[in-house]
BARONU-70650 format. One record per atom (N, C-alpha, C): x, y, z. Coordinates in steps of 0.2 Angstrom, whole numbers, plus 5000, padded with zeros to 4 digits. Each point is the difference from the previous one (the first is absolute). Layout:
! residues N
XYZ;...
This chain:
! residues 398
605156105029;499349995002;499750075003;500550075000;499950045005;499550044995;499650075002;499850034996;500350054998;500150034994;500350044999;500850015001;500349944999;500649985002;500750054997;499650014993;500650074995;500050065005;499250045002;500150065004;500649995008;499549935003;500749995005;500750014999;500349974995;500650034998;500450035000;499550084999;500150075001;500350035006;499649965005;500150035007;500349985003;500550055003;500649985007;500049955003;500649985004;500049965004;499350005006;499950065005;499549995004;499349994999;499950024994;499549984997;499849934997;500549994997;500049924997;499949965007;500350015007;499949985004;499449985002;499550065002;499550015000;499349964998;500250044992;499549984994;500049964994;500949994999;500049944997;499849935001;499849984991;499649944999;499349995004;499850045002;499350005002;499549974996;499749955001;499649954995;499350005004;499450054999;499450005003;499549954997;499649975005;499649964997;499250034998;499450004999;499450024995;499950035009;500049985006;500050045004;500350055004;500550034995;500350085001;500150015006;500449945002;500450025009;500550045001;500050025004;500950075002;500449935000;499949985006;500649955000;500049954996;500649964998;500349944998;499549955003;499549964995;499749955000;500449945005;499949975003;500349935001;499549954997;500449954995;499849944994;500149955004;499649975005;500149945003;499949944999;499949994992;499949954997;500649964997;499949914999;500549984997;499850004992;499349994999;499849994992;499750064999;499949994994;499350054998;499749964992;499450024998;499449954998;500050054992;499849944995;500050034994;499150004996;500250014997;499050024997;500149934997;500449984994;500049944998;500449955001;500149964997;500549945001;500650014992;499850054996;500250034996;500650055003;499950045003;500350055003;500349985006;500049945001;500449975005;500849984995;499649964997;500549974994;500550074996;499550054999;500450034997;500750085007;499849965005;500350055005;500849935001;499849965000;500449955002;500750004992;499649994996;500350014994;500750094999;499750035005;500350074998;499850044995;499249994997;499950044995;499450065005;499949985006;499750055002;500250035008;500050054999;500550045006;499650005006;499949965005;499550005008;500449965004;499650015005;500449965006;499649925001;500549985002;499949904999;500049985005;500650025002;500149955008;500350065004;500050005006;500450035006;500749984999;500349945001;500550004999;500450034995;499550014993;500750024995;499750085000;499350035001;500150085002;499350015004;500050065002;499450025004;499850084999;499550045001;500050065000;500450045005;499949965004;500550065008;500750004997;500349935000;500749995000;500250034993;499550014995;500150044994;500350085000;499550025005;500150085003;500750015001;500049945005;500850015007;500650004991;499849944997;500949994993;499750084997;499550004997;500050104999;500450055000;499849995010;500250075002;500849995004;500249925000;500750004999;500450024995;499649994993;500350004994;500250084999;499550045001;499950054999;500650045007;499949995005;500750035005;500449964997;500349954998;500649994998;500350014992;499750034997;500050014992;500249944997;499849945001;499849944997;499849984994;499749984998;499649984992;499549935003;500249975004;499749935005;500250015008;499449975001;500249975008;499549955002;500449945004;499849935000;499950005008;499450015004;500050005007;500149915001;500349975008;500249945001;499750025007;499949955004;499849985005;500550015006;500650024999;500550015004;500950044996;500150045004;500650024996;500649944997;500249945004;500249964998;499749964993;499450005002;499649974992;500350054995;500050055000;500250064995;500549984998;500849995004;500449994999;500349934995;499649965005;500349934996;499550004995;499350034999;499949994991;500350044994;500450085002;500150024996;500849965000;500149975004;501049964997;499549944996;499649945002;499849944998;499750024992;499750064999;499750024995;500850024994;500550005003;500450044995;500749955000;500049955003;500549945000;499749934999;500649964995;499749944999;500649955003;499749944999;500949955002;500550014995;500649995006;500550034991;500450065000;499450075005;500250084998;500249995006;500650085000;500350025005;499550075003;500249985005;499550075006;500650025002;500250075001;500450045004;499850055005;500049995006;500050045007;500250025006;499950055000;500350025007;499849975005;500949985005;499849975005;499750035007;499950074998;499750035008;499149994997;499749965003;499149994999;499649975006;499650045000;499649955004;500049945002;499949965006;500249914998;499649994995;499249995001;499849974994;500250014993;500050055000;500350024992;500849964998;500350015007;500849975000;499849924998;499549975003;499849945001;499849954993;499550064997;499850004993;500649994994;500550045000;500650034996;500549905003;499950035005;500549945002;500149914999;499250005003;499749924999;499649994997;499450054998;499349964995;500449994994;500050074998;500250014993;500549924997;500650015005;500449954997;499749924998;499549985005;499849944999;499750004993;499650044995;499950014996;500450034994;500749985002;500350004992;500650085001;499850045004;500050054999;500850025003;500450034998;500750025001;500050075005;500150005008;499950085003;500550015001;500450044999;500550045000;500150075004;500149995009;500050055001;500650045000;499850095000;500550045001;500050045006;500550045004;500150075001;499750054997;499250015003;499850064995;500250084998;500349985007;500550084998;500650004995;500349974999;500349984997;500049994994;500150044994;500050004992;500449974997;500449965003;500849964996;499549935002;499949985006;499649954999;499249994995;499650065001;499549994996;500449994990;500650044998;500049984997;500449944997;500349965005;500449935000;499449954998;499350015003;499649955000;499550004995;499950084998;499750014993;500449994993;500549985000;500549984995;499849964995;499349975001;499849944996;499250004999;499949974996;499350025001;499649975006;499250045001;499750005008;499450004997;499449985005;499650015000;499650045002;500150025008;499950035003;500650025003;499750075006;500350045005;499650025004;500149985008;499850025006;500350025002;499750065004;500250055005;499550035003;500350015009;499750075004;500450045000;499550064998;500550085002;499650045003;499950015009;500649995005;499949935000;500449975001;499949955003;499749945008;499549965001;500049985005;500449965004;500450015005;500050065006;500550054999;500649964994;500750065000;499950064999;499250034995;500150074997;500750004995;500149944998;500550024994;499450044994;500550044995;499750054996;500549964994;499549984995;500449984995;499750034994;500850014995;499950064995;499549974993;499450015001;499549984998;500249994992;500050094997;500249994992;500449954997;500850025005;500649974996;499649915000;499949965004;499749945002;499649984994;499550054999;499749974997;500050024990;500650034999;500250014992;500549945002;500549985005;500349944998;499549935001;499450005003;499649954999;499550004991;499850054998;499850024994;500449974995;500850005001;500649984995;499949945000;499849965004;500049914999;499449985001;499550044999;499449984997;499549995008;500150035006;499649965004;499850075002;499149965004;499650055003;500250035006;499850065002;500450015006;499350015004;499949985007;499649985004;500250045007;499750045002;500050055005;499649995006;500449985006;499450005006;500050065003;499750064998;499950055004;499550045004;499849935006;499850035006;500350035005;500550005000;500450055006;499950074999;500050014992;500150074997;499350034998;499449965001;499350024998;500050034991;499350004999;499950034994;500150085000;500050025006;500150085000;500850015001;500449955000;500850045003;500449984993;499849934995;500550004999;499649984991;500149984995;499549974992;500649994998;500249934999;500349954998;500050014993;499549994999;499649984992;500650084994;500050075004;500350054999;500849994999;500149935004;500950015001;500149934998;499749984995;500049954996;499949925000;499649985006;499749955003;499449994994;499949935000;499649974995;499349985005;500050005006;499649975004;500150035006;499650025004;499850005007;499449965004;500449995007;499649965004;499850035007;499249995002;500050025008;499749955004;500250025004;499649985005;499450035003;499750014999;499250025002;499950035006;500449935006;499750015005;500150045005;500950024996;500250085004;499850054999;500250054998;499950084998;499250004998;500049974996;499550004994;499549995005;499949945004;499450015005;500150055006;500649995001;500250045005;499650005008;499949965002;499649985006;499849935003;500449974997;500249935003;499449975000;499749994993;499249965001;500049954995;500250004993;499849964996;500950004994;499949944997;500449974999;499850014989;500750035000;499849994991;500850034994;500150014996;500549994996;499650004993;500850044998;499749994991;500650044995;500050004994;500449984995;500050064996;500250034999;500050074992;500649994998;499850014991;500649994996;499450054995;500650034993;500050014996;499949964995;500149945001;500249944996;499249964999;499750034996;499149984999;500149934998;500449994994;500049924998;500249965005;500350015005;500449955006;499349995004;500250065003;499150025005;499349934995;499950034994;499349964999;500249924998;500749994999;499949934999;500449965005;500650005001;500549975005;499750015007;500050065001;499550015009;499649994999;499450014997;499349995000;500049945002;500249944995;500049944997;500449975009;500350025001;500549985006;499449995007;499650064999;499750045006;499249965000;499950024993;499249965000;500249925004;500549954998;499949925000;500350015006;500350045004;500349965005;499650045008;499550064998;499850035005;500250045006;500450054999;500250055006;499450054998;499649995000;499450064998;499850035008;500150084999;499850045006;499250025002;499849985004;499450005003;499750054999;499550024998;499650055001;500250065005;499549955003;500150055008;500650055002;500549964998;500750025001;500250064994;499749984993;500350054997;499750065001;499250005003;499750085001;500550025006;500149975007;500350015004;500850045000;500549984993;500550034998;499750044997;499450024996;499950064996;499850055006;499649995005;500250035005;500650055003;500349935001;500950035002;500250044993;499849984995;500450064994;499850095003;499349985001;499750085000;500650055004;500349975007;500550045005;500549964997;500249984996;500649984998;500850065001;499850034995;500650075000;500050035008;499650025004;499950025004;500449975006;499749965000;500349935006;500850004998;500350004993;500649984998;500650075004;499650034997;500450075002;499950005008;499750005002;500050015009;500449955002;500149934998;500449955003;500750034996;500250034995;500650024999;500350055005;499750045001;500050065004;500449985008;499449975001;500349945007;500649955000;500049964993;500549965001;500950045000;499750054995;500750065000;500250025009;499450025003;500450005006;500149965002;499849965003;500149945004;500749994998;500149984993;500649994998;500650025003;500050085000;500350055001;500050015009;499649975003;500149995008;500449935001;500149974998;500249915000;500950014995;500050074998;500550004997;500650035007;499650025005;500250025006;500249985004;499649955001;500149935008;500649975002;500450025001;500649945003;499849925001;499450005000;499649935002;500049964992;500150044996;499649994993;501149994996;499949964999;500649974994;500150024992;499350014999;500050014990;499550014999;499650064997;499350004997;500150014992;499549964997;499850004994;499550034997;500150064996;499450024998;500350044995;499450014994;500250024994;500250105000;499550025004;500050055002;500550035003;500549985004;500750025003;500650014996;500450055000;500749994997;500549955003;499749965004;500649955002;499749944994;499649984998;499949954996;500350014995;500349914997;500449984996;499950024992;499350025000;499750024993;499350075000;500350035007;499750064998;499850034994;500650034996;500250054995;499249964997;500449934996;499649974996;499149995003;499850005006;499449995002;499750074998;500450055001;499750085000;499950014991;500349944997;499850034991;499349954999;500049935003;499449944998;499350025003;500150025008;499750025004;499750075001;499250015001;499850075002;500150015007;500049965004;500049995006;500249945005;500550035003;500249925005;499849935002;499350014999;499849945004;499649995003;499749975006;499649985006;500449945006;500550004995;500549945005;500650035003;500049995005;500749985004;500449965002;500549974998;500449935005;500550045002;500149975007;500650015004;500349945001;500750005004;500449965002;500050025008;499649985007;500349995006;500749975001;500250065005;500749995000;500249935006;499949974999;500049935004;499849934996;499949975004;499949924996;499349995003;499749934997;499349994997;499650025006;500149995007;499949985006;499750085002;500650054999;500250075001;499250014995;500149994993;499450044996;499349975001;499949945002;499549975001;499850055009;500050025003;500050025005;499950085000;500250034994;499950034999;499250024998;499949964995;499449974994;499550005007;500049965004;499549995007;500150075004;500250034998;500050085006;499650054998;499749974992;499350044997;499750015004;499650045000;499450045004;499350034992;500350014993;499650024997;500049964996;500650014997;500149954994;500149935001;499849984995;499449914999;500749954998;500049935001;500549984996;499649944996;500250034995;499549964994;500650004995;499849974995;500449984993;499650034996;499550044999;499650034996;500450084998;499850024996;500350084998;499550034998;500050084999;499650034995;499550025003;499649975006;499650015005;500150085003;499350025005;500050055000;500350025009;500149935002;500349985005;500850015000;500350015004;500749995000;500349935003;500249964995;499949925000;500950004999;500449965006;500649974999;500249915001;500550004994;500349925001;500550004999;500349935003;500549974998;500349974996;500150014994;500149974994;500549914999;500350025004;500749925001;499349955004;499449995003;499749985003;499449984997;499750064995;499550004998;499949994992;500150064997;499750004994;500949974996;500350005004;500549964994;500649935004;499549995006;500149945005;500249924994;499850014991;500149944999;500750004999;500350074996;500749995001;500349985003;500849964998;500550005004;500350055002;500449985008;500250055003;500550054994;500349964998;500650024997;499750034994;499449984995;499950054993;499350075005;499949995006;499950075003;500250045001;500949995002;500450055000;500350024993;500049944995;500350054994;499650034997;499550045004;499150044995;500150075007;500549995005;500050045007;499450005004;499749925000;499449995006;500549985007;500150055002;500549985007;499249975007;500149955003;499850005007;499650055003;500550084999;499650055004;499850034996;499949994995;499550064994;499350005002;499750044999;499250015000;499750064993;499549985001;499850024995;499250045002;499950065000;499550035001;499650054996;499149964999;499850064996;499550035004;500450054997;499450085004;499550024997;499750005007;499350014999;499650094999;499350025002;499950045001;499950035006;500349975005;499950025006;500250084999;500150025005;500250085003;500949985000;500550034996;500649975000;500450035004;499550045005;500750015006;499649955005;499549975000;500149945004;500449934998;499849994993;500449974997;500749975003;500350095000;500750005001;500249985008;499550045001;500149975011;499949915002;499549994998;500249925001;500449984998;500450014991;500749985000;500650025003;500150085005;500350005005;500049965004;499449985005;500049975005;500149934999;499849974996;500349924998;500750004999;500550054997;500749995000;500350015005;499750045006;500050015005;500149965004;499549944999;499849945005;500649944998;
C-alpha cells in the first residue's frame, strides 16, 4: 500500500526507519495518517462483490487490513528485508499465528526449551491438544537439535538471545538441519531487535516481534507481527489463519509503533552502550553470583553471539548471590529502576522471572532452562547509566 515502495528499497536502514512505506493520503500530510476506521464504503454493490471476491485490490474491513497498520507491515518489511509482513495485535498473536499457520494434527514442532512462558506454554500445551507433536531441545546444543531433526518436522521454534537465559543459539547450523526435514524455522527475535540481529540472513524462514518492546520502545501500546520471505505461506496459510480468527493490530497502535520505529536505531544503540556497562559493573560485585549477557567474554556463547549479533543486546540477567528472600530485597532497595515484566522500555524496568513471566513452570523444568530463584532479569533503559549503575550499587548494598 506504501508509496513508492521500489524507491524505499533503496534506502538504508535509518531512513527506511524514518521514511519507509509512507502511504500519504489526497491531503499530503508530513505525518503518518491515523485510519481509525473499521470499514470503508464502496461506490457500488458491484465493487463490493468484486473486492470480497479478490479481483479488486482495496481495503474491506479493518480486521483483515487498514491503511495505518499497512505503513507500520511496510516499513517493518522494509527494515527487516522481508518480502511480507503481517502485523498482530500483540507479540504472542505473532507467535502462535506463525506456528498455527505452519502445523497441522499429525506434524512434529521442534523447540528450544529456553522461551518465554507463553511461548514455552504454546510449544508445550496448546499446540499438543491439537494433534501436534512438540519436541523440546537444548538449544545450544546441536547433537540434540540434530537427534530431534532426524525425521521429518514441520516446524522449528527458537529465541536467540533467549528470554531470560540469553542463550545464543547457532542459528545457521539449526536451521539447514531444519531445512533437511522439510520444516519452517520460526524466530522469536525480540531480544535481538531488527537492528542487532536478521534471522531471515542466517537462514530462518519467519520472524516474530513483539511490538510492544523495542519497536514501541516507551511502554504505551501493545502490537506484534510476522515477516517471512515465504509470500505463498504469508498470502494464504497466515492470511487465511489471521483474517478468520482475528489478532488484527489497531490502528492507533500501529501509527504509535511507526513512531517508535522513527528513534528505533538510536534508542537500540544507547541501551546497548548502557547494558554493556552495567554488565561490566555487576560483573564486579561480590553481591552478584553470575551475569548473563551476550556482550561479555564470560558468556557461554559469546564467540557465537559476536558472529549472529551486531550488538549485545539491551538485556541483562543476573544471579544474586543469595536465595529468593536475599534477591527479592534486593529488587525493593530500587530507588530508580521500576519492577515491571515489561522490556524494551525507555525506563530501566527489572523482574523476577521464577515468579513472573515463567511462574507457570515447574520448579524443577525452571532449573533445567537456569531460571534459579535469585535470577533477575533487567532491561536497560535510557536513563543516564551512571545513575543507572548507582542504584544498582546501593540495592546490592542494602
Amino acid at each position: 500500500m506504501a508509496d513508492d515502495n521500489a524507491a524505499n528499497s533503496k534506502w538504508r536502514p535509518a531512513t527506511q526507519l524514518v521514511r519507509g512505506g509512507t502511504n500519504r493520503s489526497n491531503f499530503a500530510e508530513t505525518n503518518e495518517a491515523i485510519f481509525m476506521t473499521s470499514g470503508y464504503i464502496y461506490d457500488t454493490a458491484e465493487q463490493a462483490q468484486r473486492a470480497f471476491q479478490g479481483e479488486e485490490d482495496r481495503f474491506i474491513y479493518s480486521r483483515f487490513s487498514n491503511p495505518t497498520v499497512g505503513m507500520f507491515e511496510d516499513r517493518m518489511a522494509l527494515l527487516e528485508g522481508a518480502e511480507s509482513c503481517r502485523a498482530t495485535a500483540t507479540g504472542m498473536a505473532a507467535v502462535y499465528a506463525s506456528l498455527a499457520a505452519s502445523v497441522s494434527a499429525g506434524d512434529r514442532l521442534v523447540a528450544s526449551k529456553a522461551l518465554f512462558g507463553s511461548c514455552d506454554y504454546i510449544c508445550r500445551d496448546i499446540l499438543p491438544k491439537f494433534g501436534v507433536e512438540s519436541i523440546m531441545v537444548d538449544g545450544t546444543n546441536l547433537a540434540e537439535w540434530e537427534a530431534a531433526l532426524s525425521e521429518p518436522t514441520a516446524a522449528v521454534f527458537m529465541e536467540t538471545p533467549s528470554n531470560p537465559q540469553m542463550d545464543i543459539i547457532d542459528l545457521p547450523a539449526v536451521a539447514e538441519m531444519a531445512h533437511n526435514v522439510g520444516a519452517r524455522v520460526v524466530v522469536d527475535n525480540v531480544f535481538a531487535t531488527p537492528i542487532l540481529q536478521k534471522p531471515l540472513e542466517l537462514g530462518a524462514d519467519v520472524v516474530v516481534y513483539s511490538g510492544t518492546k523495542h519497536i514501541d520502545g516507551q511502554g504505551r501500546a501493545m502490537g506484534g507481527c510476522v515477516l517471512t520471505d515465504d509470500v505463498e505461506w504469508s498470502d494464504n496459510d497466515l492470511k487465511q489463519f489471521m483474517r478468520h480468527t482475528g489478532p488484527s493490530l489497531s490502528p492507533f497502535n500501529a501509527w504509535v509503533h511507526l513512531k517508535g520505529l522513527e528513534t528505533l536505531e538510536i534508542r537500540v544503540e544507547r541501551h546497548c552502550r548502557s547494558a554493556q556497562k552495567v554488565a561490566e559493573f555487576l560483573e564486579t560485585q561480590p553481591a552478584v553470583a553470575k551475569v548473563l549477557f551476550p556482550g561479555l567474554k564470560s558468556h557461554p556463547q559469546y564467540e557465537l553471539a559476536q558472529k549472529q549479533m551486531s550488538g549485545p543486546g539491551t538485556v541483562v540477567c543476573f544471579e544474586v548471590d543469595g536465595d529468593m528472600a536475599r534477591t527479592f530485597k534486593f529488587m525493593n532497595a530500587m530507588e530508580l529502576i521500576d519492577i515491571s515484566n515489561n522490556l524494551g522500555d525507555a525506563k530501566s524496568l527489572m523482574t523476577h522471572p521464577a515468579t513472573t513471566t515463567h511462574q507457570r513452570m515447574s520448579p524443577e523444568g525452571r532449573l533445567e532452562v537456569g531460571i534459579t530463584d535469585n535470577l533477575v532479569r533487567l532491561s536497560v533503559g535510557l536513563e543516564d547509566v551512571d545513575d543507572i549503575i548507582e542504584d544498582l550499587e546501593q540495592a546490592l548494598k542494602a
